[in-house]
PAZAPA-4460 file (N, C-alpha, C; in steps of 0.05 Angstrom, whole numbers, plus 32768, in hexadecimal, padded with zeros to 4 digits):
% residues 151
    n_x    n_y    n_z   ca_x   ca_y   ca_z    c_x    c_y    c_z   seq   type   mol
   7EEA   7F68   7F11   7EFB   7F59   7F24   7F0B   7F6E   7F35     1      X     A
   7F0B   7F6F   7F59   7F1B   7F7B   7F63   7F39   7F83   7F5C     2      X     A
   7F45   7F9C   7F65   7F64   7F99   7F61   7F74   7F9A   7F78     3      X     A
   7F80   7F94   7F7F   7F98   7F8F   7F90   7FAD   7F9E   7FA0     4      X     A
   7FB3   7FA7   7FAC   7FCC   7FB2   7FAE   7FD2   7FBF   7FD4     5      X     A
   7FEA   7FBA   7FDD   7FF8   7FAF   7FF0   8003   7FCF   7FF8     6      X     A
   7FFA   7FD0   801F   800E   7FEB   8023   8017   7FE2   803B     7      X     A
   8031   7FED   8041   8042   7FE1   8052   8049   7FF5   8060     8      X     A
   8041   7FF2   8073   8055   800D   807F   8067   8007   8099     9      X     A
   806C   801D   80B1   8089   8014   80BC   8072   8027   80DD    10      X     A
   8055   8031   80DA   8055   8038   80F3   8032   8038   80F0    11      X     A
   802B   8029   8104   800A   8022   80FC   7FF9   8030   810F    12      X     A
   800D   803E   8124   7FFC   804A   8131   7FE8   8064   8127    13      X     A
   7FF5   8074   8104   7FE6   8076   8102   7FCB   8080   80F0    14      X     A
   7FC9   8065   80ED   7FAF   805E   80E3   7F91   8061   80F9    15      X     A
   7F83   8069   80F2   7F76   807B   80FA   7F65   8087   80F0    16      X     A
   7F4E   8095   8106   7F34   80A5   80F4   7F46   80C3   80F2    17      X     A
   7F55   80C8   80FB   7F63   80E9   80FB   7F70   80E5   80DB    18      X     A
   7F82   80CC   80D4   7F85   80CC   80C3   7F73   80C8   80AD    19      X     A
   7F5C   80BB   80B0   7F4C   80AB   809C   7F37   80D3   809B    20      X     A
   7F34   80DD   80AD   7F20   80F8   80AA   7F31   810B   809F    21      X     A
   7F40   810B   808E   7F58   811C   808C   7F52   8110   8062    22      X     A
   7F4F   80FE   805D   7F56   80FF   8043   7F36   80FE   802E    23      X     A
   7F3E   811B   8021   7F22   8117   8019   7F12   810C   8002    24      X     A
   7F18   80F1   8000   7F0F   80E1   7FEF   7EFC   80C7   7FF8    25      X     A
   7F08   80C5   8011   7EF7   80B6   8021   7EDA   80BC   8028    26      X     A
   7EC6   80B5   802C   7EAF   80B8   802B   7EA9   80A6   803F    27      X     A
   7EAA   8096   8044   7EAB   8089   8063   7EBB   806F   8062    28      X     A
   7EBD   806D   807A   7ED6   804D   8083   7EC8   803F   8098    29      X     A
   7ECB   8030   809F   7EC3   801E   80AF   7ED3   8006   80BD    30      X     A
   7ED9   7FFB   80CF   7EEE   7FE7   80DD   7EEA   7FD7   80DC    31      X     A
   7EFF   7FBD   80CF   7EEB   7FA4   80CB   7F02   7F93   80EA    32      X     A
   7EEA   7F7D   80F8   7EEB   7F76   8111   7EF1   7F62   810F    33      X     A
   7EFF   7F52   811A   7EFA   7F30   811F   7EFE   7F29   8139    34      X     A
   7EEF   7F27   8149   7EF5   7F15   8167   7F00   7F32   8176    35      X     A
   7EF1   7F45   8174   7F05   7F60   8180   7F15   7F6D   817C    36      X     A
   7F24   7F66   815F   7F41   7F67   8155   7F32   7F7A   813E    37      X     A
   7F46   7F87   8130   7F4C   7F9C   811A   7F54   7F8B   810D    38      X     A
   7F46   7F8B   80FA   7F59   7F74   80E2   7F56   7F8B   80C5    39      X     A
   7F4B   7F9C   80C9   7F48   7FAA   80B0   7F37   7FC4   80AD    40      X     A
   7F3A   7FD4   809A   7F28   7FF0   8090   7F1E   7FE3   807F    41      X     A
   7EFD   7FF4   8073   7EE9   7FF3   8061   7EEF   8010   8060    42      X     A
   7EF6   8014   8047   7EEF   8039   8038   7EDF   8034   8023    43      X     A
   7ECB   8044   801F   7EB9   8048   800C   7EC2   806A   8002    44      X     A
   7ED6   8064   7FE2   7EDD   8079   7FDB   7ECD   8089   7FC1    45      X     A
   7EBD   8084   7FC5   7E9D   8089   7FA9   7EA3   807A   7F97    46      X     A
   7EC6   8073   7F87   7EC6   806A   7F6D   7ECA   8051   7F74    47      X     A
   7ECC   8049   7F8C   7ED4   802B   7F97   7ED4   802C   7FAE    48      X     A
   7ED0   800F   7FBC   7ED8   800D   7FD9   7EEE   7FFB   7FD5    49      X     A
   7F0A   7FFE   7FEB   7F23   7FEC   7FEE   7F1D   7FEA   8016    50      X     A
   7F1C   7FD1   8011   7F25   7FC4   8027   7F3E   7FBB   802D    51      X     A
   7F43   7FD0   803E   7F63   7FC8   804A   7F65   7FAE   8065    52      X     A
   7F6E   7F99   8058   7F73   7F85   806B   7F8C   7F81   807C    53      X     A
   7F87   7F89   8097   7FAE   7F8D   80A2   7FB7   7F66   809D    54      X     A
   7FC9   7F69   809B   7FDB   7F51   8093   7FDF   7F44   80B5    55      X     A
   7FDC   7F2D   80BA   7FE6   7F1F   80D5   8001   7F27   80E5    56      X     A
   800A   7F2A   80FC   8020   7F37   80FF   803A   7F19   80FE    57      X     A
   8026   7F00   80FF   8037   7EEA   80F5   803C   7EE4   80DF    58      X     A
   8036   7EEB   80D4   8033   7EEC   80AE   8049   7F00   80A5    59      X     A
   8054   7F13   80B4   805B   7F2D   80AA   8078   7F20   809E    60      X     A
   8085   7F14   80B2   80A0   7F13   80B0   80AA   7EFF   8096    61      X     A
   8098   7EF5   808F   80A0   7EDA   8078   8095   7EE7   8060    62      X     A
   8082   7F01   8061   8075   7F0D   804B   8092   7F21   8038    63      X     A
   808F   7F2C   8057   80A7   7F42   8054   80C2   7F35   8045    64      X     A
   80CA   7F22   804B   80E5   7F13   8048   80E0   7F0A   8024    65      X     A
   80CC   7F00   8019   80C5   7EF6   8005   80C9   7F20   7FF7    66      X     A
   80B9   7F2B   7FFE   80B4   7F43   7FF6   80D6   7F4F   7FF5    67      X     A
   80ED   7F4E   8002   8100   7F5A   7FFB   8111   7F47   7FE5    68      X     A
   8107   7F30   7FE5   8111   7F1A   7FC6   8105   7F24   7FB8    69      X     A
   80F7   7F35   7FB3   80DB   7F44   7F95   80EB   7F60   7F94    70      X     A
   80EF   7F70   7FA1   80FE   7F84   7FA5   811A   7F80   7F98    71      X     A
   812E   7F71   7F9B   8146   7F6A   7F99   813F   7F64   7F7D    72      X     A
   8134   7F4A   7F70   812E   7F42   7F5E   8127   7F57   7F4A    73      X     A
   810E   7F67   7F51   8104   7F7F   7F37   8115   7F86   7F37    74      X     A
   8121   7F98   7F47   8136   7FB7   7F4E   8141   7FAF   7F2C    75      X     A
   814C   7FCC   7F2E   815D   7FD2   7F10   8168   7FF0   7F0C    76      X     A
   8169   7FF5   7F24   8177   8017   7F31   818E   800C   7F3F    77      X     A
   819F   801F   7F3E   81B0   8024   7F4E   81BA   8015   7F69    78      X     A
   81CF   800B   7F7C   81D1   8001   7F91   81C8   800A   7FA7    79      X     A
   81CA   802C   7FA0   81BF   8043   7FB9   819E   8043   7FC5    80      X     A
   819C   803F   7FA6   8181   803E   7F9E   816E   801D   7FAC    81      X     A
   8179   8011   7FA5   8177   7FF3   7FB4   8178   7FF0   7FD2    82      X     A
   8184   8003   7FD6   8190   7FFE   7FF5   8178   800E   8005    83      X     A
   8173   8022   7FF6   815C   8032   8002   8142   801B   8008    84      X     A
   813C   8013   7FEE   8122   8004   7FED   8129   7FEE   8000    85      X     A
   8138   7FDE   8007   8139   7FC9   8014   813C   7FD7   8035    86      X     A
   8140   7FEB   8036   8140   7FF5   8050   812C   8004   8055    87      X     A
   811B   800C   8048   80FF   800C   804A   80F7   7FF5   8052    88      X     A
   80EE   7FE0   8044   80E2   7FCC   8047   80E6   7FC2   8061    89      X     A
   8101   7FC1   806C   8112   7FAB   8080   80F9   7FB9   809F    90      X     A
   80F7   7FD6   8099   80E7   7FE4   80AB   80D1   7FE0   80AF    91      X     A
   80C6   7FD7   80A2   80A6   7FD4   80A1   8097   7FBF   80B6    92      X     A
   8085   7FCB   80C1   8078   7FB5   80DA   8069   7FAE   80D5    93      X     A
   8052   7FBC   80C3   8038   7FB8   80BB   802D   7FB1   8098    94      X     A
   8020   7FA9   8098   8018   7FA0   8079   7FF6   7FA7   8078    95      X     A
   7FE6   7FAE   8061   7FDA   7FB3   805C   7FC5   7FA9   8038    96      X     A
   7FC0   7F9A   803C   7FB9   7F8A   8028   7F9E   7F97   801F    97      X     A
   7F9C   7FA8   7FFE   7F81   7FB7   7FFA   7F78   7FA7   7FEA    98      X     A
   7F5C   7FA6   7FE3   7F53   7F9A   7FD5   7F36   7FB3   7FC7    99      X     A
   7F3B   7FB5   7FAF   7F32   7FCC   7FA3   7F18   7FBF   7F8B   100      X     A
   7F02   7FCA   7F97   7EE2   7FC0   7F8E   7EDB   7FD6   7F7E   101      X     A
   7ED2   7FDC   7F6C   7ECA   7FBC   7F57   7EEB   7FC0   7F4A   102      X     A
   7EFB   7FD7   7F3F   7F15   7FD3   7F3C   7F2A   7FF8   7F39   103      X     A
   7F3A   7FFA   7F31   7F40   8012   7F2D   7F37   801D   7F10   104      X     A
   7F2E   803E   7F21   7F1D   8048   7F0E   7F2F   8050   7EFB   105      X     A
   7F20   805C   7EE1   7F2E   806D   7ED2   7F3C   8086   7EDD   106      X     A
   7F38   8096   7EE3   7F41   80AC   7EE6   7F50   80B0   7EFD   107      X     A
   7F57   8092   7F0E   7F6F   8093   7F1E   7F6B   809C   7F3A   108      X     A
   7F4D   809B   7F3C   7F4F   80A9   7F59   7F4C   808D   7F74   109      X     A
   7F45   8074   7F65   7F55   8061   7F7F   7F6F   805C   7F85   110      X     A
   7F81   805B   7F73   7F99   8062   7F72   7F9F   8078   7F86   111      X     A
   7F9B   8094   7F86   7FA0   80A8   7F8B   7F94   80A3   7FAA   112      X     A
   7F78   8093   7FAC   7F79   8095   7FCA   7F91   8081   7FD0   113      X     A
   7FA2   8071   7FCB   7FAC   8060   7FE0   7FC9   8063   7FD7   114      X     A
   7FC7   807B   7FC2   7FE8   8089   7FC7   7FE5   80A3   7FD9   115      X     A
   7FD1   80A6   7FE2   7FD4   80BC   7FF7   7FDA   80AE   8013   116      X     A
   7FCA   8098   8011   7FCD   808F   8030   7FEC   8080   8033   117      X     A
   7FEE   8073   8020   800D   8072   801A   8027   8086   8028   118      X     A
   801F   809B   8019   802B   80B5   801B   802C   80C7   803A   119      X     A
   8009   80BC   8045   800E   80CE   805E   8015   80B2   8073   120      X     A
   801E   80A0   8070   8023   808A   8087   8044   8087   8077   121      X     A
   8046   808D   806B   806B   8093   8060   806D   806D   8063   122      X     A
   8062   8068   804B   805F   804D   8043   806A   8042   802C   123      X     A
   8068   8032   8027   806B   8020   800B   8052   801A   7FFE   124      X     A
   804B   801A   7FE7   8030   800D   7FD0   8046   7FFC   7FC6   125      X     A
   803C   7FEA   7FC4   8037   7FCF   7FB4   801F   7FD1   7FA1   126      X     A
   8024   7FD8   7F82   8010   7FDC   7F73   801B   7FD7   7F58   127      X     A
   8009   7FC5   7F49   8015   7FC1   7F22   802C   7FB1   7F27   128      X     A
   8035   7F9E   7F36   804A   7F94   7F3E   8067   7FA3   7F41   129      X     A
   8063   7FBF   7F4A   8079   7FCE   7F56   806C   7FDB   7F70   130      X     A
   8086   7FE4   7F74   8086   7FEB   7F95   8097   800E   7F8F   131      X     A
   807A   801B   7F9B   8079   8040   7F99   8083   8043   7FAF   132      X     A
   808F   804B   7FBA   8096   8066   7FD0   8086   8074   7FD7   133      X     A
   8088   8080   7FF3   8071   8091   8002   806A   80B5   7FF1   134      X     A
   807D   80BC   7FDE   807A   80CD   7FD5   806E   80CD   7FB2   135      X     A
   8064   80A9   7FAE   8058   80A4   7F8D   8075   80A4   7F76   136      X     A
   808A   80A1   7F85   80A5   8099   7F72   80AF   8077   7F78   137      X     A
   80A6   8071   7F5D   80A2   804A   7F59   80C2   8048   7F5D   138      X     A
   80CC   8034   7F77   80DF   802B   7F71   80EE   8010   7F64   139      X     A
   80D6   7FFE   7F5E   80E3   7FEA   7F46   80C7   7FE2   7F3A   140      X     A
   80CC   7FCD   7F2F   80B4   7FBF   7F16   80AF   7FD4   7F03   141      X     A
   8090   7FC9   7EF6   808D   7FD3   7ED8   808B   7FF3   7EDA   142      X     A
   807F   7FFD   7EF4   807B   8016   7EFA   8097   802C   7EFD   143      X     A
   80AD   801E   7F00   80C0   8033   7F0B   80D6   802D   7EEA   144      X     A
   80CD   801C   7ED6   80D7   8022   7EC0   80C3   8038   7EAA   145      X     A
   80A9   8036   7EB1   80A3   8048   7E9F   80A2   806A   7EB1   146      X     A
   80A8   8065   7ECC   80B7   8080   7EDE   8096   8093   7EE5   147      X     A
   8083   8082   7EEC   8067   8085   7EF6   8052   8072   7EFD   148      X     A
   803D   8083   7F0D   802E   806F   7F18   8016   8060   7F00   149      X     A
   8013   807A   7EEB   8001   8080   7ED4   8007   8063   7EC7   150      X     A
   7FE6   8059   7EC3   7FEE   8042   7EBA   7FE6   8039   7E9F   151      X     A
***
């Protein structure tokens, strides 16, 4: 069964073959189309392919809004700490919905591709029902109590 997991970021311009020829895990990508429109990447990463589905830009604002009640709700750090993550989020224009075939491998390297892309679009993962930071430091759910992505 596929696995799941959500990247959000705050600047979409760029996404891209400069960025996508740049990480070397990728093995090829492909643009998925609808009616002329970008609606999504196909990466074929050898241990899996994740199809990244961009999220509707009408959809974003009621996703987002639900998503800082999940935020607020997990959290269990600090106010400073809270304040950060919700002002991350409040930024975010774009959404990115992966869907990870056949699922994540053992040895962590689908993970690792979409905490890099994470990391180089200075994004948010949504993954294990917590939400990582662009640098792989979980800021709430099950992930940021056991203080890793390692699962």
């Amino acid at each position: 069964m596929p696995d799941n997991a959500t990247i959000y970021i705050s600047d979409p311009s760029l996404l891209g073959s400069r960025l996508f020829d740049s990480i070397d895990i990728i093995q090829s990508y492909d643009g998925l189309l609808e009616d002329d429109t970008a609606t999504g990447v196909f990466f074929d990463i050898g241990v899996a392919q994740v199809q990244m589905n961009f999220m509707p830009k009408e959809e974003l604002p009621q996703h987002l809004n639900g998503f800082l009640g999940y935020a607020e709700q997990m959290f269990s750090g600090n106010q400073d700490d809270l304040l950060y993550l919700l002002s991350r989020i409040r930024h975010v224009t774009f959404a990115m919905g992966c869907v990870i075939t056949p699922s994540f491998d053992q040895d962590g390297q689908a993970e690792g591709f979409l905490l890099e892309m994470t990391n180089r679009l200075n994004g948010l993962l949504f993954i294990y029902d917590s939400i990582v930071d662009y640098d792989g430091n979980p800021l709430t759910g099950p992930l940021a109590k056991q203080g890793s992505l390692a699962s």
